[in-house]
C-alpha positions, 0 to 999 in steps of 0.5 A: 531623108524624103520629106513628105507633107500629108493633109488628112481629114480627122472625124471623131475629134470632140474637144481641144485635148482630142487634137493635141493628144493627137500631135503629142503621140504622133511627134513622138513617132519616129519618121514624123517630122512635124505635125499640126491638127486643128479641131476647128477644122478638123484637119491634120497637116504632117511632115513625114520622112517616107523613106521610114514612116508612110502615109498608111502608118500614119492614118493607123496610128491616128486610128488606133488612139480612136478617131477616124481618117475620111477619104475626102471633104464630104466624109468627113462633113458626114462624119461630123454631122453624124457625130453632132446628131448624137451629141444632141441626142445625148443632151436631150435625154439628159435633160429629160432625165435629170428634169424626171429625177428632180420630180421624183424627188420632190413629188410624192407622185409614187410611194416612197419605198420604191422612189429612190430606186427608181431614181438610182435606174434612171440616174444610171442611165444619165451617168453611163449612158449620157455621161460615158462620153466623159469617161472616155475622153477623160481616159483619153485625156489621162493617156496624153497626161492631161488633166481637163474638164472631162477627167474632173466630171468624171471623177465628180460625178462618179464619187457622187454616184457610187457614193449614194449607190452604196449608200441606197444598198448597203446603208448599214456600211454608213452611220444613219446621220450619213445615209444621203443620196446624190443622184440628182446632183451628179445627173445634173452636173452631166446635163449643164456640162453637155449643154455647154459641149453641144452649144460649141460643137453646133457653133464649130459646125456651123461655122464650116458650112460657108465653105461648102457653098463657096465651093457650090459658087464655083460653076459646075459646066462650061460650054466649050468652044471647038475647032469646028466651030461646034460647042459643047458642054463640058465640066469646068474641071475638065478645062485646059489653058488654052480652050475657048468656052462661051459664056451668054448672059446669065451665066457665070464664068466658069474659068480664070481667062481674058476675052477674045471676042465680044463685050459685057457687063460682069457683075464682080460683087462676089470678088470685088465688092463693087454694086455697080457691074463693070463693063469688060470687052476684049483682052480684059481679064474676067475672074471664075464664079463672077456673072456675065449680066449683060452681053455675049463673050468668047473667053481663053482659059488662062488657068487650070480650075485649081489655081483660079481666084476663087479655088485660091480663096477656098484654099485660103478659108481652109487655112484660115478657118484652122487657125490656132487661136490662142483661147484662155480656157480658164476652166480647163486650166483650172482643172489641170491643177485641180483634179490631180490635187484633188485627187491626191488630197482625197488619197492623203485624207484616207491615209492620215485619219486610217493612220490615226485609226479611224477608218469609218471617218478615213473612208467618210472624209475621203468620199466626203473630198471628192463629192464637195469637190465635184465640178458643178461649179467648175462645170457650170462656170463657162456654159451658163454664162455663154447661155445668158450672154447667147440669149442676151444678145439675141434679145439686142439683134445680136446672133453670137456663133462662136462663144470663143470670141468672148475671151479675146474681143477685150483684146481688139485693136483694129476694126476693119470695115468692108464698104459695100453692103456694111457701111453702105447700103450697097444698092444704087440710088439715084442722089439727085438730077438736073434733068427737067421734069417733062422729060421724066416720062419718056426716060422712064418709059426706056429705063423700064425695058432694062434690068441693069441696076443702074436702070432699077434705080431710075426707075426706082427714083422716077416711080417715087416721083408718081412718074408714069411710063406709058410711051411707047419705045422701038429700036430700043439698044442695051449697049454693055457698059455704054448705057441705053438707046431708044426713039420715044415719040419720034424722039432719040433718047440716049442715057449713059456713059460721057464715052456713049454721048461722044460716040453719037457725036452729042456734045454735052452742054458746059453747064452739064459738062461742070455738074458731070465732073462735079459729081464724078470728084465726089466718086458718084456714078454719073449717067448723062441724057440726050434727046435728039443730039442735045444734052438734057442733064444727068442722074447723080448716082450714090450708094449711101451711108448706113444709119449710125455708121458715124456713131460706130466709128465714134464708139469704137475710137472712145474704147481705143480700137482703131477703124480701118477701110478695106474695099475693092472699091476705086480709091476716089470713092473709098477716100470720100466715104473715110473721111465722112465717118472719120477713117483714117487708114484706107485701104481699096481696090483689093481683091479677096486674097488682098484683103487676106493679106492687109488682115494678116499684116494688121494682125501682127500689129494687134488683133483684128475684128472684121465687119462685112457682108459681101462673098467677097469678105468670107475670106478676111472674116475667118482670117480675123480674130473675130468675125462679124457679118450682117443678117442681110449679108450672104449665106456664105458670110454669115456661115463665116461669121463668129457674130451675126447682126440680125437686125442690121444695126451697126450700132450692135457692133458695139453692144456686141463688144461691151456684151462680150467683155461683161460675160468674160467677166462673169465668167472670171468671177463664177471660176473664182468663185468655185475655186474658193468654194474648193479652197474652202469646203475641201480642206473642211471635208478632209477634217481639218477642224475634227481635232481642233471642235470635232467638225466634221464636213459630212457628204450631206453638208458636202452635197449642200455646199456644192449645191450652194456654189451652182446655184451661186454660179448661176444666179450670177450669169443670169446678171448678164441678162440685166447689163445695160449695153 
């Protein structure tokens, strides 16, 4: 036997039962020795025995159950994108067309003897144009022998249609007292349970943009160094280990490799997370997609375009964006059970009052089964409460992408926190100086000539202090990852490292020799001054803590979740920002794919919740459980992200959590309540009392008790708009 492993793109999946009726037809192949399909992703990864079963085969079978193979990634973006458009399309014309039947039916807007029929044209369009989608999944469905959502819609708003069809062209078929018509009802059983297919299905498409533009950070060209001493520029794919590829400033790296000549800083923020650059020079490692800000470097290619840091980030958000998450989907359960016992009650129904010789009330109870049975409650459980707890949030800054996190965020045990940027502001500011004032003017004068971050936030701190920066600066000299030179009126000015102070033969006076270690064990960023050879003092620098970060780690402690510190910050800076907001686990100076790795080993611990902003977080965002991104974080991030925080409140962290665990609730208490509403009015449609009082639960009392448990249900959702949080 040869064992093969094939991963292929599946288009035209539209709900979870599309995926595992994929996996349970394809294991009963022989020659497939293992399979896995994800409708998160929309991927497929078998085993096969290729000495039997061949990729080919295996791309006919999965077509020949109706979904489609893409060659490659942006097919199947295509695809998709193609696939939610229509699904759009559908929801729209339904709801215009369900709104078009309810105003035909309580206005007199036309006469009377043509309304109905004109109804019943329209009411056709929604069941068979709108609503075929339903009959095809649930034929689907019903081939791999299960019973969801869509069989049950189906069913219910078939019975309710062709029941009031036959009722508006043969109403002599049926006792006067029993010629009513359920158009409306079966139209909008369709429109709500669309609306909940297309709030899932833009939530599961958004959520796979993040990695296209990871793959758009990864540098397209280098410029390749030759033999010759020549350049050129070549596609970063191309590269080979070994070749030399120059890199200016304002460039990305465009390759995994170590610097063979020259020196600069390298912003790393994408990787590491870190707001302040890091200076690199020769025989240091620099990382693909990361910014050279400042210098010229020769780099030696150390890995192929496939194996590099951020192509193994994007093969791991692969993974963990096609993680199975074991989601209780209540109704589809629900429906497992019913839409069988329903049916078979109908059956039963027809054949005991037909058995008994009364075929008009074998017939009457039989229909009258499956319309008081039809799912709008069933239907309207879940989207109508994810509708208010959607809308809810945003009213609180809280964007919620994904309304499966809705069911598991009770279950949360740890949250993990990025620093930069989320507990953070993740800019550079200035804490505090010991420099005198009249030298102000004269550093601000040389820090305005710089783009360095660490320059802007002098510059930023000096400006706040009305300083003015009208000297005039020559020989000015940005030395990467030293600091800055430069003679103001006749004067040499240096601001920098301590390693740039002793390179120039400066000695550093005890007392700011004290302040300079006084700062540095409280992890800030320290730049020394001099003028003419004298040390003059320093700059503290500091990226402070966000509003209500103290207040969030608090919270999260009352409701028993634990608060965890993942950073790519150096470990002095990470332990003192822990123990101000009071975290006790600490994890720092991990690169992504490590990060990757404490969330996985976390999770066998618990669930995870992870809270970040950075590129560098997009990988441990979709591993967690649930996700959560700032509004002023990256696109990347936020596409990544389950919650969006738009305000970039941390106290919505929290709401967000509270918010959550009401709507499940909700939900909980509208699928009970549609099930006693079944386990009631089912048994009375079947005519259960008929021979104790002789009632009889005709369609139209069917049609009003259905009614009564949708607006039941969404009376009760809308409660979630009142929830204090």
């Amino acid at each position: 036997m040869s064992k093969e492993t094939i991963h292929l793109n599946i288009s035209g999946m539209t709900c979870v039962n599309c995926s595992n009726g994929i996996e349970k037809f394809l294991k009963k192949q022989k020659g497939v020795e293992a399979c896995k399909v994800s409708f998160a992703s929309n991927e497929g990864e078998f085993e096969i025995d290729n000495e039997i079963f061949s990729k080919q085969k295996l791309i006919d079978k999965i077509e020949l159950l109706g979904y489609k193979v893409e060659d490659d990634f942006k097919h199947l973006e295509l695809a998709q994108k193609k696939d939610f458009e229509k699904l759009k399309r559908l929801f729209s014309i339904s709801i215009v067309l369900t709104l078009a039947i309810f105003i035909l039916a309580f206005t007199n807007i036309v006469d009377e003897s043509i309304k109905k029929y004109i109804i019943f044209i329209i009411a056709t369009a929604v069941q068979f144009f709108c609503g075929m989608r339903f009959y095809k999944l649930g034929y689907k469905a019903l081939s791999n022998r299960n019973y969801d959502m869509n069989v049950l819609v189906a069913i219910g708003t078939s019975a309710a249609y062709f029941y009031s069809t036959f009722v508006l062209f043969f109403p002599n078929l049926f006792p006067e007292n029993l010629r009513f018509l359920y158009f409306d009802g079966a139209a909008v059983i369709i429109t709500f349970v669309l609306l909940g297919r297309y709030l899932e299905e833009r939530s599961k498409q958004k959520a796979s943009d993040f990695l296209k533009k990871l793959m758009n950070l990864t540098p397209q060209n280098a410029t390749l160094l030759k033999k010759s001493n020549e350049s050129e520029v070549v596609l970063a794919k191309l590269l080979n280990i070994g070749d030399k590829i120059l890199v200016k400033t304002g460039e990305k790296i465009a390759a995994d490799g170590v610097i063979i000549t020259g020196n600069a800083d390298i912003d790393t923020s994408m990787i590491t997370g870190e707001s302040m650059p890091q200076f690199k020079q020769k025989g240091d490692e620099v990382l693909s997609g990361t910014l050279n800000t400042n210098g010229v470097i020769t780099v030696e290619v150390t890995k192929l375009a496939s194996d590099t840091t951020i192509s193994k980030i994007i093969n791991l958000l692969k993974t963990a964006q096609s993680k199975q998450i074991p989601i209780s989907r209540f109704a589809d359960k629900i429906a497992n059970i019913f839409v069988p016992s329903v049916i078979t009650i109908s059956i039963l129904t027809f054949i005991i009052w037909a058995f008994v010789g009364n075929m008009q009330n074998a017939i009457l109870a039989s229909i009258s089964v499956l319309i008081i049975s039809c799912p709008c409650a069933l239907g309207l459980a879940t989207p109508i409460a994810i509708v208010s707890s959607v809308s809810r949030g945003a009213k609180e800054g809280i964007l919620i992408k994904n309304p499966e996190i809705l069911e598991i965020i009770k279950d949360i045990k740890y949250s993990v926190f990025d620093k930069t940027g989320t507990l953070t502001k993740g800019e550079i500011v200035v804490k505090e100086t010991n420099i005198e004032p009249k030298y102000f003017e004269m550093i601000l004068s040389v820090e305005s000539l710089s783009e360095h971050p660490i320059s802007k936030a002098i510059v930023n701190y000096l400006e706040d202090l009305n300083t003015n920066s009208k000297l005039e600066v020559t020989d000015l000299e940005i030395i990467p990852g030293r600091g800055i030179k430069a003679i103001v009126e006749n004067k040499k000015l240096i601001l920098g490292n301590k390693q740039l102070l002793d390179e120039n033969g400066i000695e550093i006076s005890p007392i700011h020799l004290k302040a300079y270690e006084n700062h540095l064990n409280m992890s800030n960023g320290v730049i020394l001054a001099s003028i003419d050879n004298n040390s003059i003092g320093l700059f503290s620098l500091e990226d402070q803590l966000k509003e209500h970060a103290r207040e969030l780690i608090e919270s999260l402690k009352a409701l028993n979740i634990k608060p965890v510190l993942l950073t790519g910050d150096n470990s002095i800076t990470a332990k003192n920002i822990a123990e101000t907001i009071g975290i006790d686990e600490v994890y720092s100076e991990v690169i992504p794919t490590q990060k990757y790795e404490v969330i996985k080993n976390i999770q066998e611990k618990g669930r995870v919740m992870f809270v970040g902003d950075g590129i560098n977080d997009a990988l441990s965002i979709k591993q967690a459980d649930i996700g959560i991104t700032l509004n002023s974080g990256s696109d990347i991030t936020k596409d990544a992200g389950d919650i969006i925080l738009i305000n970039n409140d941390l106290e919505a962290i929290s709401k967000s959590i509270k918010l959550s665990k009401e709507t499940m609730k909700i939900i909980k208490e509208n699928l009970f309540w549609a099930f006693i509403y079944n386990a009631i009015g089912i048994p009375l449609a079947a005519g259960i009392l008929y021979p104790i009082n002789g009632l009889m639960l005709t369609p139209m009392y069917a049609g009003i008790a259905m009614s009564f448990s949708s607006v039941t249900v969404v009376l009760n959702s809308l409660r979630l708009k009142l929830k204090r949080l």
